[in-house]
C-alpha positions in Angstrom: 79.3 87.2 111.2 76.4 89.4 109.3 76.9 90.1 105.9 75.9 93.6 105.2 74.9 94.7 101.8 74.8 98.4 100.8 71.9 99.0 101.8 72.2 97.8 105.3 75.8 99.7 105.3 74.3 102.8 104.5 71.9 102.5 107.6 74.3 101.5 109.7 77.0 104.5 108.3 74.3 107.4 108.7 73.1 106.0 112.3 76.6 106.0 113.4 77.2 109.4 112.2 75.0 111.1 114.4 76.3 109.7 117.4 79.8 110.0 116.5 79.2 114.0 116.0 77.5 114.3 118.9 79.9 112.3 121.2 83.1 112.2 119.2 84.1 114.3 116.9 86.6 117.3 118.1 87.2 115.5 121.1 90.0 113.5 122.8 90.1 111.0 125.7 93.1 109.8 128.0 92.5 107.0 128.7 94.3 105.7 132.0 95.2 101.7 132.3 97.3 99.5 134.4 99.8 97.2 132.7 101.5 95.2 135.8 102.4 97.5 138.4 102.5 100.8 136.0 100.2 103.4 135.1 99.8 104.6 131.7 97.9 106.9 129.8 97.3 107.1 126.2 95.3 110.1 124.4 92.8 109.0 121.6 91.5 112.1 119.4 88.6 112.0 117.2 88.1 113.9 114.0 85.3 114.1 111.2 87.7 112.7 108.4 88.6 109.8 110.6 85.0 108.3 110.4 85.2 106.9 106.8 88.3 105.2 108.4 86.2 103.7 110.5 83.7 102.5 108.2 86.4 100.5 105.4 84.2 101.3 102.7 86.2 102.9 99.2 84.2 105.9 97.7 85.9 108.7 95.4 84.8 111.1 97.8 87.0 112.8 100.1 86.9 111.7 104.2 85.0 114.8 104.5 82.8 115.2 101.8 82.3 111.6 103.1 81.2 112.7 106.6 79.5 115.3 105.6 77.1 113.5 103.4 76.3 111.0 105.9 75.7 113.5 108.6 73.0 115.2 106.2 72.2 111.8 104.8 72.8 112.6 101.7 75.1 109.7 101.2 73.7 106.9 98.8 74.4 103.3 97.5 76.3 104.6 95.0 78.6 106.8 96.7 80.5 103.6 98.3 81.8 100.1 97.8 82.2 97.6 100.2 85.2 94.9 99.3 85.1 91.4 99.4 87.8 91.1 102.3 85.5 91.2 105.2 86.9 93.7 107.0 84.2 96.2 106.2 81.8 93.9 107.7 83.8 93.6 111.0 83.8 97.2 111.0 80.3 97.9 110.2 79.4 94.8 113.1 81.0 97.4 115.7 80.5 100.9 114.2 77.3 101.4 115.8 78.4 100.7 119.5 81.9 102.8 119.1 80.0 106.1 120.6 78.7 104.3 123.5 79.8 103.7 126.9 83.1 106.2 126.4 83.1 108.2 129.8 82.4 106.8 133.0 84.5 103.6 133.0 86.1 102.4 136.5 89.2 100.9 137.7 
């Protein structure tokens, strides 16, 4: 697995914002799936102060203020931390690909 430093995060964070605004955010899926015989449907929503979620990083600032300063890339190194439990890496390893491919899919 990568280990991202801040730096690399950052990059990663502010990429990943654009395409989340643009694809994402205010918007909600159903998603339709077969489990055995049954169909079922689950609804996913997307908001702005869910993409900090996404990223694990701490930072003092709100999910919003968050989201906001990465869409205007205004976000820096010291705005965030990343922890030592690996999960922000596994989230930062995916992050860029989560607006991709989200309409279209087939049965």
């Amino acid at each position: 697995m990568a280990k991202y430093d801040k730096k690399a995060a950052l990059k990663i964070m502010i990429e990943a914002v654009k395409q989340y605004e643009e694809k994402l955010n205010d918007k909600q899926f159903l998603i339709i799936y077969r489990e055995g015989k049954d169909i079922k449907t689950v609804n996913v929503g997307f908001r702005d102060m869910n993409f900090l979620h996404m990223t694990g990083v701490k930072t003092r600032l709100s999910a919003q203020q968050f989201y906001v300063a990465c869409l205007e890339s205004k976000l820096s190194e010291y705005d965030f931390e990343i922890d030592n439990k690996g999960k922000v890496q596994q989230k930062l390893m995916v992050l860029p690909y989560l607006a991709k491919n989200q309409s279209g899919a087939r049965i």
